[in-house]
N, C-alpha and C positions, 0 to 999 in steps of 0.2 A: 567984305568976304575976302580973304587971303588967296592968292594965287594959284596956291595946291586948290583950293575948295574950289574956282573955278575949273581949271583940268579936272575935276574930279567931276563934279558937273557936266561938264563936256562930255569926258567918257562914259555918264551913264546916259547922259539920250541916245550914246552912240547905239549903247547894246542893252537901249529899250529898259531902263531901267528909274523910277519915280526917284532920283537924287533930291536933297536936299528938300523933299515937300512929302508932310506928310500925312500920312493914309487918314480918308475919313472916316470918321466913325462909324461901324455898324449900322449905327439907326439913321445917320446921315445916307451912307449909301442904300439902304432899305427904302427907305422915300424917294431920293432920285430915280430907283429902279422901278418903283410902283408907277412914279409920273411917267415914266416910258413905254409902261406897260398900256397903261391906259388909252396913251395917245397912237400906241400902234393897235389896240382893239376898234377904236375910233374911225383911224382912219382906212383898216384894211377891209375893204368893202366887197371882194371875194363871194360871200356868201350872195349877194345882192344880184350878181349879175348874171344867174339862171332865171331866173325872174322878170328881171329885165329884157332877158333875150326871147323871153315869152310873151308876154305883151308890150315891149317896146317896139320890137322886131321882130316879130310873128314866128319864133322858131318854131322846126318840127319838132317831134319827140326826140328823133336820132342828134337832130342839129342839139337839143336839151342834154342829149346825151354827151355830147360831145365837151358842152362847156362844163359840164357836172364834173367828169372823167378828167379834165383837165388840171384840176390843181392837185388829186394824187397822183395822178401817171407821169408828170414831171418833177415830183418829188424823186423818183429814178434820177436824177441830175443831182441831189446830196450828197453821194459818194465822191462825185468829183469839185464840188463845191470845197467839200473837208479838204481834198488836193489843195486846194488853190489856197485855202486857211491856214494851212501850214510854213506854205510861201510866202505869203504879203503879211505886211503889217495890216495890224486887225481896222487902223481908220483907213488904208485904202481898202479892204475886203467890202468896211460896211457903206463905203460910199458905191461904191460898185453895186452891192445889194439894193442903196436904194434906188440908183440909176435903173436897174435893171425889174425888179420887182414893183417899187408903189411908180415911179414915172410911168410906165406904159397903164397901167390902173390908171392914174391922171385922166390918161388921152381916151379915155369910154370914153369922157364928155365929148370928144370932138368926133365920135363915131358916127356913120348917117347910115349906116347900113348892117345888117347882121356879121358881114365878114369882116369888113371893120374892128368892127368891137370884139369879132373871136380871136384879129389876130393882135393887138394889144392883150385879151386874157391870155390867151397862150403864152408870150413873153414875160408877162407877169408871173404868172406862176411857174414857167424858169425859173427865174429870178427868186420867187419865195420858197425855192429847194433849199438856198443856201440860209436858211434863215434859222435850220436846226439844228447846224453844228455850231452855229456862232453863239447859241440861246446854251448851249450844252457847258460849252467853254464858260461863258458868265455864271452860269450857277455852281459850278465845282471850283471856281473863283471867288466868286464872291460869299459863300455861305459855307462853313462844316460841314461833314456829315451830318452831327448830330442832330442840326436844325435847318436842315434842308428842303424836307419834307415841308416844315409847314412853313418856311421860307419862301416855297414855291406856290404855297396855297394861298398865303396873303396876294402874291405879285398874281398869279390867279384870279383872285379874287375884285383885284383892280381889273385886270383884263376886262373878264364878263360884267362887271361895272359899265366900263366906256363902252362894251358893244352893246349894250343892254340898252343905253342912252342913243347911239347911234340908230338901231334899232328901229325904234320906238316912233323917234321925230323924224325919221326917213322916210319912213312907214307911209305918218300920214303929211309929211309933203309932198311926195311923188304921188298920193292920192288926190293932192288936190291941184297939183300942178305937176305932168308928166314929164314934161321936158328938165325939171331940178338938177336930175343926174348931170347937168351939162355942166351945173357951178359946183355941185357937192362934190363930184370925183376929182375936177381939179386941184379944188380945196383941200382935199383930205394928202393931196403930194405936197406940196408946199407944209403943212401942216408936219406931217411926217419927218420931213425934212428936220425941222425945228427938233423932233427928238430924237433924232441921230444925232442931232449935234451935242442933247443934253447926253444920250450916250456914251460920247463918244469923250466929254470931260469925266463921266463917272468913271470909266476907265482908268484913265490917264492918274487919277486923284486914291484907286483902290490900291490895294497893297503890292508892294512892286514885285516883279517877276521878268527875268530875264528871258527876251527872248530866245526863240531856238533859231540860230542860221542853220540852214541847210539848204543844201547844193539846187539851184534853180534851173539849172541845165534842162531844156527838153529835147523828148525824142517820140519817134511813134511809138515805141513800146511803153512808155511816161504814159500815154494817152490811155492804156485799159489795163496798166499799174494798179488805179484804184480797186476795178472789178478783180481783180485777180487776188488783191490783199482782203476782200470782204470776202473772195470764198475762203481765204484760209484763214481765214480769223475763224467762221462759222464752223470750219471742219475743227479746228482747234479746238472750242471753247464749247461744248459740250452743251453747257447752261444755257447760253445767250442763243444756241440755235433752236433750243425746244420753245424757248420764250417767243422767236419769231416765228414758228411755228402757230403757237397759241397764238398770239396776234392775227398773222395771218387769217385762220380762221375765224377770230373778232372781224378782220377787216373785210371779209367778204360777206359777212349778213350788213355789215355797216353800208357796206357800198349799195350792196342790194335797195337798202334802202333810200339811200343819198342820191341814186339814179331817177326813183321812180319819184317821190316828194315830188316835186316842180310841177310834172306832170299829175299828177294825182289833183294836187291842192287847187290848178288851172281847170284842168277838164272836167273832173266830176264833182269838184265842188265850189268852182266859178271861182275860185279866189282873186284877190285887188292886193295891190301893193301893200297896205295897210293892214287888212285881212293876215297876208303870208307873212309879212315881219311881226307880227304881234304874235302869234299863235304857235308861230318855229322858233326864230329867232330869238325874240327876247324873252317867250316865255321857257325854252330852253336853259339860257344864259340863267337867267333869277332862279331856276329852279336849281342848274349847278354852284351857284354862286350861294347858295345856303347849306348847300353840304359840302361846301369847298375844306373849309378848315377843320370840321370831322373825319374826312377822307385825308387829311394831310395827318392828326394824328391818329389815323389809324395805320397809314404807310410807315409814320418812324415806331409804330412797335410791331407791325404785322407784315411789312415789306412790299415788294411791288407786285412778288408774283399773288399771296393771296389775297391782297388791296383789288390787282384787276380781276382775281377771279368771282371776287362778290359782284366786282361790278358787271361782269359780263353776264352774268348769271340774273341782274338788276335789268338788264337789258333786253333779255329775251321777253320781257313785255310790250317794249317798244312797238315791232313792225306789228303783233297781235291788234294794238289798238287801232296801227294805223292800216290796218283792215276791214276792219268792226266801224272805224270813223263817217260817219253819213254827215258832218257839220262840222264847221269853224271850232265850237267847244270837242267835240271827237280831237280834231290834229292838237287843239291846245292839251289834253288832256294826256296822249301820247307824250306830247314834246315834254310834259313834268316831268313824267317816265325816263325821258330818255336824258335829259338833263341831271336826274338825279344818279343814274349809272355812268354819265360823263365825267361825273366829279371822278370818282374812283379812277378812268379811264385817265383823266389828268396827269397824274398823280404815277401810275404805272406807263406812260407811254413815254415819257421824259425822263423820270429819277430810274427807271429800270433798266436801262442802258447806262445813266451815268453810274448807279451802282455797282453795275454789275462789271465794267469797262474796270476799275478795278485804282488806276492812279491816273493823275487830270490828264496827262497825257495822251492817254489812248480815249479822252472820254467823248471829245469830236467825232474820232475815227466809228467809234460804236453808237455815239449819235445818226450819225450820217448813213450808216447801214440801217439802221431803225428805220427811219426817213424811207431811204431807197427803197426796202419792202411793200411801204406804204403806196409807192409809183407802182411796184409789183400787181398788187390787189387790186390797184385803180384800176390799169388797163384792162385786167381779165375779168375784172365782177363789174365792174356798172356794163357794160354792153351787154353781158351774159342775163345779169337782171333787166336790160329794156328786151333783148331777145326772148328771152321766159313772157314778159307781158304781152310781148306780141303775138306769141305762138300760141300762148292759151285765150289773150281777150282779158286776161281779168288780173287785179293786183293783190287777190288773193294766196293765188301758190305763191311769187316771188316773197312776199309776205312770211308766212309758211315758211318756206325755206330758211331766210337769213333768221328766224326765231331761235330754231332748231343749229342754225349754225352758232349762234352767240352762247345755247346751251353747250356745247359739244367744248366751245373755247374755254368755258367756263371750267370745265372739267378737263381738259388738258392743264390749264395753269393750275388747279389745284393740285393734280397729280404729280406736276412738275416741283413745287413746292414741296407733297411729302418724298420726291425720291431724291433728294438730295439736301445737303445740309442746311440749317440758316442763313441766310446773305453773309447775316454779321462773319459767322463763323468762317470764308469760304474768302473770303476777302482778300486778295493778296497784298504782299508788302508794298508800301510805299517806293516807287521809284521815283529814280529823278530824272526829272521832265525833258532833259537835253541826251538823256538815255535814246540811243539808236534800237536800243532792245523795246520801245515803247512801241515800235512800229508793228510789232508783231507778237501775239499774244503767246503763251507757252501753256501748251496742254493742263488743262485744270485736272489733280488728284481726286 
């Protein structure tokens, strides 16, 4: 290599740029991204640890409440997550993520007590705010528009794969020996770890893109900068506020429901470790994971807002059943239900922000405000649905209620769909990504 070709070299690790190596192929980075996907469905064990805090550590309903409420209400920390992504190089951000998100998951296993274990989930799910501006960034990187949709549905589709398997065999080894969680949580950090790393080459190896410098400086006004640019994105952008809107209202029958589950599946109908991951979890996962790639093409010809409104609309069966349920087949029979309008939900909760966000740049920023929403609905709906169970005694109204909200969202997103144009149509120009004007949306026509 000739001496220009080194300086040249030089100067593009300077300013972040893949010099002299080159980009892998499509189907090459499709498979890396699939094996990533899987080993963080595997190992993110989130779902598990209401359960656990139920019969490992005798939580109350409220204390149930508490951990349930925990991974959307710190979703709220997304918006300043995007902050920090902006800043750092993306392998210090994702080492950071997994210091901060799967390490404290690790340390369940070394918990001996309820507070313990709530305050390693608390920290973790910090940590896994920032995990949807980064996933935002990868997909409007690595994949077209045009095949995005079902780009996202394959990498999907691995996902609910590894949890489906984790699932399963969790299920019933914690059934037959309780104390598991003490090796498996460990296990699944270390593990984790391993696919950051394959990450974090997939990266490095896709097609190159210059970073953005921009100015690092902090101050206290820097500190609620974020909050301040997601109201005026929201005032700005017309579309994307009605969209969090509709969600919104998806997310508080969702919540409603995510609150009381734990409690339900324990108290009235005695469930076992085994019992509640077979019957929610993985029979959820299988049941989205077979309409996964029907609902991805249905997003690249029908879009995200009337993709979520079928699915919302698919949904309001869900809490019906899980009313009506007197047995193990009852919640399994829900979870198909609710698995099969998750697919759709997939599918609108991710590409609908990066679509709608407009050029890659701003596609984090309106990731991250998605996310933050999602903190929004945590904190006010899961307590609102364990207080509704407690004032009446029964899990019937909260029930009731979130059905009737998933209708209502149903029909917001479809309304929002016919009063303005197609995606496609609506779509603003290509900017460039070192654009300072990306920071800030401009009133949509």
């Amino acid at each position: 290599m000739s001496p220009g070709s080194h300086q040249g070299a030089w100067l593009g690790r300077q300013l972040g740029v893949n010099v002299g190596r080159a980009p892998l192929p499509p189907g090459t980075l499709l498979m890396g991204h699939m094996a990533f996907m899987c080993v963080l469905a595997v190992t993110n064990l989130a779902w598990l640890v209401p359960i656990l805090a139920r019969l490992q550590f005798a939580a109350s309903d409220w204390q149930t409440t508490l951990v349930t409420s925990s991974v959307p209400a710190f979703l709220m920390a997304s918006i300043f997550w995007n902050d920090l992504l902006q800043r750092w190089t993306l392998r210090r951000y994702l080492m950071l993520l997994w210091l901060l998100s799967v390490f404290p998951l690790g340390c369940i296993g070394l918990a001996q007590d309820y507070w313990q274990m709530l305050a390693c989930h608390v920290i973790s799910c910090a940590g896994m705010a920032g995990w949807a501006p980064a996933n935002g960034v990868l997909l409007k990187r690595f994949y077209p528009d045009a095949i995005r949709g079902r780009a996202y549905g394959i990498l999907s589709m691995m996902q609910l794969a590894g949890g489906m398997g984790a699932a399963y065999f969790l299920g019933l080894w914690l059934d037959n020996h309780s104390g598991a969680f003490r090796i498996f949580f460990p296990a699944a950090a270390v593990t984790n770890l391993l696919g950051i790393t394959l990450l974090l080459w997939l990266v490095r190896r896709a097609r190159p893109r210059v970073r953005r410098l921009i100015d690092t400086a902090r101050s206290w006004r820097a500190l609620v900068t974020p909050l301040l640019n997601m109201g005026s994105i929201l005032r700005a952008d017309r579309r994307f506020l009605k969209y969090e809107l509709a969600f919104m209202t998806y997310g508080a029958a969702f919540m409603f429901c995510e609150a009381l589950l734990p409690v339900m599946a324990t108290d009235r109908l005695g469930m076992h470790y085994e019992e509640f991951a077979h019957s929610t979890q993985f029979t959820r996962s299988l049941a989205t994971l077979l309409l996964m790639m029907p609902m991805g093409w249905l997003m690249d010809r029908l879009g995200p807002m009337r993709t979520s409104a079928i699915a919302f609309a698919m949904l309001s069966l869900y809490p019906v059943l899980l009313a009506v349920a007197t047995s193990v087949a009852g919640v399994t029979l829900a979870s198909v239900v609710f698995g099969f309008g998750l697919a759709g939900v997939f599918m609108g909760w991710m590409l609908g922000p990066v679509t709608l966000a407009g050029s890659a740049g701003r596609v984090p920023q309106y990731v991250a405000i998605h996310a933050t929403m999602v903190g929004v609905r945590g904190i006010l709906f899961q307590g609102l649905s364990m207080g509704c169970y407690k004032l009446t005694g029964s899990f019937t109204v909260p029930f009731v209620a979130a059905a009737l909200a998933f209708l209502w969202a149903a029909v917001q997103m479809w309304r929002l769909h016919g009063s303005i144009e197609p995606v496609g149509a609506t779509r603003q120009p290509a900017r460039r990504d070192s654009d300072q004007a990306d920071a800030q949306p401009k009133a949509r026509r």
